[in-house]
C-alpha positions in Angstrom: 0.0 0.0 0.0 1.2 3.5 -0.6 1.2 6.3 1.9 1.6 10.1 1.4 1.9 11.5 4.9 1.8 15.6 4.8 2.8 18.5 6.4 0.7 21.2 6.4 1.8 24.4 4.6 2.0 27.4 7.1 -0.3 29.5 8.5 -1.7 32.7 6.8 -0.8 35.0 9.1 1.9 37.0 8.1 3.6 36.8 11.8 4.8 33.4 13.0 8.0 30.7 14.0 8.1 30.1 10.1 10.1 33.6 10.0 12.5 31.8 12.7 12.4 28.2 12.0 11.2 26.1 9.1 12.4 22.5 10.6 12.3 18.9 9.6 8.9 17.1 10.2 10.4 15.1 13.0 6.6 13.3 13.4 6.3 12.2 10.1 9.8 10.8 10.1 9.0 9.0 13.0 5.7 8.0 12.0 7.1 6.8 8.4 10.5 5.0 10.1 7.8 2.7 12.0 5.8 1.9 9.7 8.7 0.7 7.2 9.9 -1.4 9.9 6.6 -3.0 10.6 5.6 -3.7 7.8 8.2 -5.6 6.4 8.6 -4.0 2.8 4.9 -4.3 2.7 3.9 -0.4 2.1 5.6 2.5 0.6 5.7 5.8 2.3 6.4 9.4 1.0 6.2 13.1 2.1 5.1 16.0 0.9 5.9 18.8 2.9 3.6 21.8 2.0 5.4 24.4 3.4 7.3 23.8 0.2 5.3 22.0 -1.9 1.8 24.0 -2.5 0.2 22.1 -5.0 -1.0 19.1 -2.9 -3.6 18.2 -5.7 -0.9 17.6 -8.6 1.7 15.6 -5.5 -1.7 13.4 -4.9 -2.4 12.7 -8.5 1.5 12.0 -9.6 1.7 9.2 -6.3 -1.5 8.0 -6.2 -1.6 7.0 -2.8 -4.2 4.3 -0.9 -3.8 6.2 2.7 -2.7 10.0 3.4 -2.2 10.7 6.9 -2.0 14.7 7.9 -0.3 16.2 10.6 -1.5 18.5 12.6 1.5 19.4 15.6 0.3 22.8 16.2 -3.0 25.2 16.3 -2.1 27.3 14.0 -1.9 25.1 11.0 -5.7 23.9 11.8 -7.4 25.0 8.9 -4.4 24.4 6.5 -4.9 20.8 8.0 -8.6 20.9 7.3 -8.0 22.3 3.6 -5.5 19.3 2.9 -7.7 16.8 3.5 -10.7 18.7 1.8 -8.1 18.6 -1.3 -7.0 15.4 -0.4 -11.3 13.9 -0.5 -11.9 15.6 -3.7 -8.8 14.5 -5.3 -8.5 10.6 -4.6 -12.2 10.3 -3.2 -11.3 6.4 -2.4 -8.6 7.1 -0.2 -8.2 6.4 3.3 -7.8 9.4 5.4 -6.3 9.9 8.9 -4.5 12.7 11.0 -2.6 13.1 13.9 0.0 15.1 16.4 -0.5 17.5 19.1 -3.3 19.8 18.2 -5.0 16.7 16.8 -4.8 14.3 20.1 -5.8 17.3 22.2 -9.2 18.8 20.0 -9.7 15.6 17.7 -13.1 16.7 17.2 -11.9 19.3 14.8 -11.0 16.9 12.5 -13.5 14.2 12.8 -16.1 14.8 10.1 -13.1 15.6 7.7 -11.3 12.0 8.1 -11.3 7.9 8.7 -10.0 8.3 11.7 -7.6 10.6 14.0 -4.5 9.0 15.9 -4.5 10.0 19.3 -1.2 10.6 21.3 1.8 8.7 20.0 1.3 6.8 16.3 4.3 4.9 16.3 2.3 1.7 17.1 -1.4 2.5 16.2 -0.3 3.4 12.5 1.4 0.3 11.2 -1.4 -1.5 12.7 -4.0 0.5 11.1 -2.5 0.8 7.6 -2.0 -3.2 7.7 -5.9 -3.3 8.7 -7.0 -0.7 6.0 -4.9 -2.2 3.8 -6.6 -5.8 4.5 -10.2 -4.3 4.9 -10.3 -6.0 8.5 -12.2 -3.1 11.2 -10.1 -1.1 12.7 -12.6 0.2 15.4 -11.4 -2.0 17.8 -7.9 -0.8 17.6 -6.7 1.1 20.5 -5.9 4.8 19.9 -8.2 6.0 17.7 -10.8 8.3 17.5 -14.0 7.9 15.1 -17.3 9.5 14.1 -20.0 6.7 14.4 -23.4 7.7 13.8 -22.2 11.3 13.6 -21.0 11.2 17.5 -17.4 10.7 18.4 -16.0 7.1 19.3 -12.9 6.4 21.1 -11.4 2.8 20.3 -9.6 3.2 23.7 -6.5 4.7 25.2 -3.3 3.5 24.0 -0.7 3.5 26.4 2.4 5.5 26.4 5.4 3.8 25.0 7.5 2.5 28.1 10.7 2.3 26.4 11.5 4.7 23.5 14.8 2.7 22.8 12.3 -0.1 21.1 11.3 2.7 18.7 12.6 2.5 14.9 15.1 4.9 13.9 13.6 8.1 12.0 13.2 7.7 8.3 14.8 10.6 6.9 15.0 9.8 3.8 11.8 11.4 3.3 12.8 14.8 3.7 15.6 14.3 0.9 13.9 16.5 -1.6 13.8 19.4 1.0 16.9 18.8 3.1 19.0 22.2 2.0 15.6 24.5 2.5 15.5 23.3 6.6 16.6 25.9 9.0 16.6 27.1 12.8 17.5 30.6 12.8 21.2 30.7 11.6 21.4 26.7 11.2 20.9 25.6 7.8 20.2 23.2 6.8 20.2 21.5 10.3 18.9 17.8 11.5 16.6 17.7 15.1 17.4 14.7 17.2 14.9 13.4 19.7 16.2 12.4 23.0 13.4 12.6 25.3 9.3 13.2 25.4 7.4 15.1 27.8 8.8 17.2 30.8 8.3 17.0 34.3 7.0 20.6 35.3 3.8 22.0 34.8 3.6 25.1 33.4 0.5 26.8 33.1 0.8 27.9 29.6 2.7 24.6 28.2 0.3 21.5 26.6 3.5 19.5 26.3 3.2 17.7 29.5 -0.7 17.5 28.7 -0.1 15.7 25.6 2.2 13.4 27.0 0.0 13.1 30.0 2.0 13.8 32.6 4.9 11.8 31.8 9.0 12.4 31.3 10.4 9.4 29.0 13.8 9.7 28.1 16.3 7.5 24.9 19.1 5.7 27.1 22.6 7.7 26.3 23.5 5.0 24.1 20.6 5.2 21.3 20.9 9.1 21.5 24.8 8.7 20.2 23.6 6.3 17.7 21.1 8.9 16.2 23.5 11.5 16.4 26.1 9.8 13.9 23.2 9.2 11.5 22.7 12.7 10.8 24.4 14.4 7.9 24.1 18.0 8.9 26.9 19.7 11.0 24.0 21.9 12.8 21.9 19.2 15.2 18.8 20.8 17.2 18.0 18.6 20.2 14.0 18.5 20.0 13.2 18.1 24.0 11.4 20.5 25.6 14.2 20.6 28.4 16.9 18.3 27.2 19.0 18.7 30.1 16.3 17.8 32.7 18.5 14.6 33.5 21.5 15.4 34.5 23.7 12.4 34.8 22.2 11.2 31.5 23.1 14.3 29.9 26.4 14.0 31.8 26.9 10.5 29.9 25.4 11.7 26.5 28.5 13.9 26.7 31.0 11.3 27.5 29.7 9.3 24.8 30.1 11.9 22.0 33.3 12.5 23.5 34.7 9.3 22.9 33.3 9.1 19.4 35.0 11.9 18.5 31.3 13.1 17.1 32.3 16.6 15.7 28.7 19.0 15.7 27.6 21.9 16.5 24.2 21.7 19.3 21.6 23.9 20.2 18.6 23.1 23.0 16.9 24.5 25.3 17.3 24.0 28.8 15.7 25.7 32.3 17.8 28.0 34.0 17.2 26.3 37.3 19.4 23.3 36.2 22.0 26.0 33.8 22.6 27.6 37.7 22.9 24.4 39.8 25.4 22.5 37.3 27.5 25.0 35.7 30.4 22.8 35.3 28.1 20.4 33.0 27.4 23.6 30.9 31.7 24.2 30.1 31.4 20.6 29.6 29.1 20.5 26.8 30.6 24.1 25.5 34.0 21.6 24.8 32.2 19.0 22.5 30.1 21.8 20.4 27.3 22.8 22.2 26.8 26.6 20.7 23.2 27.7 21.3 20.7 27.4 24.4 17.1 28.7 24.2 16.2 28.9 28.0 12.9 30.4 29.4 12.5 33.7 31.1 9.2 33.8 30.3 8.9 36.9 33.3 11.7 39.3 35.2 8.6 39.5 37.5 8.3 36.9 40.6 4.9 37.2 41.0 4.3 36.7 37.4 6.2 33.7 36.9 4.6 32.3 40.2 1.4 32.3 38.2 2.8 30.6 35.4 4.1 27.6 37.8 7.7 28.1 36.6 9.2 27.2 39.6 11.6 29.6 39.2 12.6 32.7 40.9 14.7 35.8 39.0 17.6 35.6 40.1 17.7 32.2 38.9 17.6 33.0 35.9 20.1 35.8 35.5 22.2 33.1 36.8 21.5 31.1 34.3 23.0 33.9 32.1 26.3 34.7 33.8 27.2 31.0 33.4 25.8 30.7 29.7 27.7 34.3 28.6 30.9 33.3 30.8 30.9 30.3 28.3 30.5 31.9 25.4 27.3 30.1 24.5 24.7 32.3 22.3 21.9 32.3 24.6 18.7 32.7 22.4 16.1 34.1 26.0 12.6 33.7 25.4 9.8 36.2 27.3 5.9 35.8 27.6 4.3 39.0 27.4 1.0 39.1 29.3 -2.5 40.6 28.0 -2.6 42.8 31.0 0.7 44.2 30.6 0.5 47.9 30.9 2.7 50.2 29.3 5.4 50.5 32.0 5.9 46.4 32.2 7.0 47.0 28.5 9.2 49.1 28.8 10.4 47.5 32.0 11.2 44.3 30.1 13.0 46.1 27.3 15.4 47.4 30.4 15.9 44.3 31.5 16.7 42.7 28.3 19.5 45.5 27.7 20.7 45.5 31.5 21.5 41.3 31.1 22.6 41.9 27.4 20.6 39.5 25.4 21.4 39.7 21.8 18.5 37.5 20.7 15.3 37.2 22.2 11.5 35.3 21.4 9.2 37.2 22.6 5.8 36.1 22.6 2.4 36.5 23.3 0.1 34.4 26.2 -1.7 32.0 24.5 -4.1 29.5 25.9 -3.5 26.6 24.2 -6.3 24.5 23.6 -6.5 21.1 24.9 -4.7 22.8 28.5 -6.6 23.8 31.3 -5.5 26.9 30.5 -7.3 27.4 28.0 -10.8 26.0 29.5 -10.2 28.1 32.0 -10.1 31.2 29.8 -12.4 30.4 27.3 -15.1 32.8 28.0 -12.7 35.5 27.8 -11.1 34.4 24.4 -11.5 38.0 22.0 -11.1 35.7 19.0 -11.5 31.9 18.5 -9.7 32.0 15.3 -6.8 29.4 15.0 -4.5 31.4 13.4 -4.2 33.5 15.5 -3.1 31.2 18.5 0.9 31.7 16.8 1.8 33.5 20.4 2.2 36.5 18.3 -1.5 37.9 18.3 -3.6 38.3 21.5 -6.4 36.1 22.1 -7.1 37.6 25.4 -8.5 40.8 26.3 -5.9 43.2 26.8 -5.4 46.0 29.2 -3.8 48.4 26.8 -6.1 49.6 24.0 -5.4 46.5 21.6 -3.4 49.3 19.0 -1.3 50.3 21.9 -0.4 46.8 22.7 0.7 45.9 19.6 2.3 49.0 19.3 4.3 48.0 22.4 4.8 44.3 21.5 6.5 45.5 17.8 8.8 48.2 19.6 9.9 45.6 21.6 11.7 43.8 19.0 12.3 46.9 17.2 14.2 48.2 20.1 16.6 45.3 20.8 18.9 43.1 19.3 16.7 40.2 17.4 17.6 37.5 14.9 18.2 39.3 11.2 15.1 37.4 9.5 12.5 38.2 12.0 13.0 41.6 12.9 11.7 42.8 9.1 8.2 42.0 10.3 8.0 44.0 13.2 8.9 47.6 11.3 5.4 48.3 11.3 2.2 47.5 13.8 0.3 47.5 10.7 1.7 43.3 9.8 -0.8 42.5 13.0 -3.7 44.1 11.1 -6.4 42.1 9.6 -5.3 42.7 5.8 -2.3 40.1 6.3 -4.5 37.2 7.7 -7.1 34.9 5.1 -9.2 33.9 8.1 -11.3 36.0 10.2 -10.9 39.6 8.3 -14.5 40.4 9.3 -14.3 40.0 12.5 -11.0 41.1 13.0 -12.1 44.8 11.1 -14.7 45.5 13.9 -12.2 44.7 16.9 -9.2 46.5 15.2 -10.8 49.2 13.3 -7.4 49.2 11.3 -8.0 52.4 9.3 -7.7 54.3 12.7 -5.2 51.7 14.1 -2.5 52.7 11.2 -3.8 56.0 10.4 -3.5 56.9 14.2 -0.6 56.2 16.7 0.7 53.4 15.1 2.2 54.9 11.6 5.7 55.3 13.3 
């Protein structure tokens, strides 16, 4: 049987990561690499990655595939999801149809009337197995870890338990990616490979649906598997994908030692907390000696209070810890800041002092976003201003904000305007006027009666 598994193209919006990072589709390559191996030969699997390749309609009719299976790993690509498998039905109308990934476990019911069935958490195991039942025409409703429609209501086949051990998992297939390889990149990595060593974290920040997809849970590769991924990739640029890759410390400590003694010659970037960064400083110079070059660590607040109600578990000066150590190393330290709705025009221009007085040359500065699948986000949901998915790509408010909503964005963009940002990002924030309705397909209606944008960039926003 063949396969065509896709990534979405991007969003519409005009801001987003994509002016950061356009990465591998480490799910898909995952996805793909178990499905080879369990199938024995048996089925064919290929990728089209839309953020590249736009004509999904002429990819589908060249491979004529049996199954196409869309990913769905964050909100914002919702409704390119939902208009790939609309083009997907009307193109090969006999075709099986699934999706899956983060957004998808957490709101399948977004998908459900548009597909066969949505893979719920992890697919390395439910795929093969459903592919080898579509493929036989056996039933597949009795297959743990999906979710159906059944008489126009939603039907869960079960939970499927986490995977125990992610040693057992097959190696990434990434050969897929082959035909977009060069056109990857993290910031000033290009191209560059992402290696997964761990899933999950073990802290529960209030804004984060990592820990809520993986329900709760911290798994983590064994030392020795992570080295043997590492010397499969090509690229002398490798992003470690984990949400908090040094969260282990003696495992980390022995990832070292083994890249060490296999003379493995690569430049890293991760992120990290600052709370480990400050109590292991040593592992830090370590890591700076085999290639480590780049850390993304979050700030998120230079405010205790607001950082308490985020459940960082951090304090302040914890974190400008964190950045003696990382500048004393000589490690690019790439700090990344949650602005709040209800910041008022003094917390802005408090943060952009503190960003100068620590000397942060490249910041991520984003937007509080209830996610949705979080309790966050249930929690807010009668507040939400807008419940288009486009704009939950931290860079547009979805919450009510204190500041007239012109004044915040005219705060947010002077923010990066005002300090030192990476080179390919800091084009879009010249102007307010990118967060106005005109540069977003969805939602322009309702986004001209909240922003009014003749008087938002004919008034104190044309700068």
């Amino acid at each position: 049987m063949k396969i065509v598994l896709v990534q979405p193209a991007r969003a519409q919006s005009y801001i987003g990561f994509h002016h950061i990072a356009i990465t591998e589709p480490l799910g898909l390559e995952a996805i793909a690499g178990a499905i080879k191996a369990k199938a024995n030969g048996r089925h064919e699997v290929v990728l089209c990655d839309m953020r590249f390749d736009l004509d999904l309609e002429r990819f589908l009719r060249k491979t004529k595939p049996d199954a196409i299976g869309v990913a769905v790993p964050f909100t914002m690509v919702v409704y390119a999801a939902q208009e790939a498998l609309k083009i997907a039905r009307e193109t090969l109308p006999g075709a099986f149809l699934f999706v899956g990934g983060h957004h998808a476990t957490l709101n399948p019911s977004d998908f459900l009337n548009r597909c066969d069935a949505v893979v719920i958490g992890e697919g390395e195991e439910v795929t093969p197995e459903l592919m080898d039942r579509v493929e036989s025409g056996d039933e597949y409703e009795t297959l743990p870890g999906l979710m159906l429609l059944r008489n126009g209501e939603p039907f869960s086949t079960g939970e499927r338990p986490l995977i125990k051990d992610l040693d057992t998992l097959p190696f990434m297939d990434r050969s897929l990616i082959e035909p977009y390889f060069e056109r990857y990149f993290f910031r000033n990595m290009s191209p560059v490979t992402m290696v997964e060593t761990a899933r999950g974290c073990p802290h529960r920040c209030t804004f984060c649906s990592v820990w809520k997809f993986n329900r709760g849970r911290y798994r983590q590769k064994s030392p020795e598997r992570v080295l043997e991924e590492l010397k499969q990739t090509k690229t002398d640029d490798v992003l470690f994908a984990d949400d908090n890759f040094m969260s282990n410390v003696p495992r980390v400590e022995r990832i070292y030692e083994l890249i060490k003694e296999a003379g493995l010659k690569k430049s890293f970037g991760c992120q990290a907390r600052t709370d480990t960064i400050a109590k292991h400083p040593d592992m830090i110079k370590r890591w700076r000696s085999i290639g480590l070059k780049w850390v993304l660590i979050g700030f998120e607040s230079f405010n205790e209070e607001r950082l308490a109600a985020m459940n960082k578990r951090v304090n302040v000066e914890t974190n400008e810890e964190a950045v003696r150590i990382l500048q004393e190393n000589g490690l690019e330290i790439q700090a990344a800041f949650i602005v709040d709705p209800t910041y008022t025009k003094s917390e802005f221009q408090s943060l952009r002092k503190y960003i100068r007085r620590l000397k942060l040359k490249s910041c991520q500065i984003t937007v509080l976003t209830p996610l949705p699948g979080t309790d966050f986000f249930k929690e807010k949901w009668a507040e939400l201003t807008s419940k288009n998915y486009e704009l939950f790509d931290f860079f547009h408010a979805v919450l009510p904000t204190r500041l007239p909503l012109e004044q915040f964005y005219a705060e947010f963009c002077k923010l990066y305007r005002r300090i030192a940002v990476t080179p390919n990002i800091l084009h879009v924030f010249k102007s307010p006027s990118n967060f106005t309705p005109s540069s977003i397909k969805h939602g322009i209606q309702m986004f001209n009666n909240m922003l009014r944008p003749k008087s938002y960039i004919k008034g104190h926003l044309q700068r």
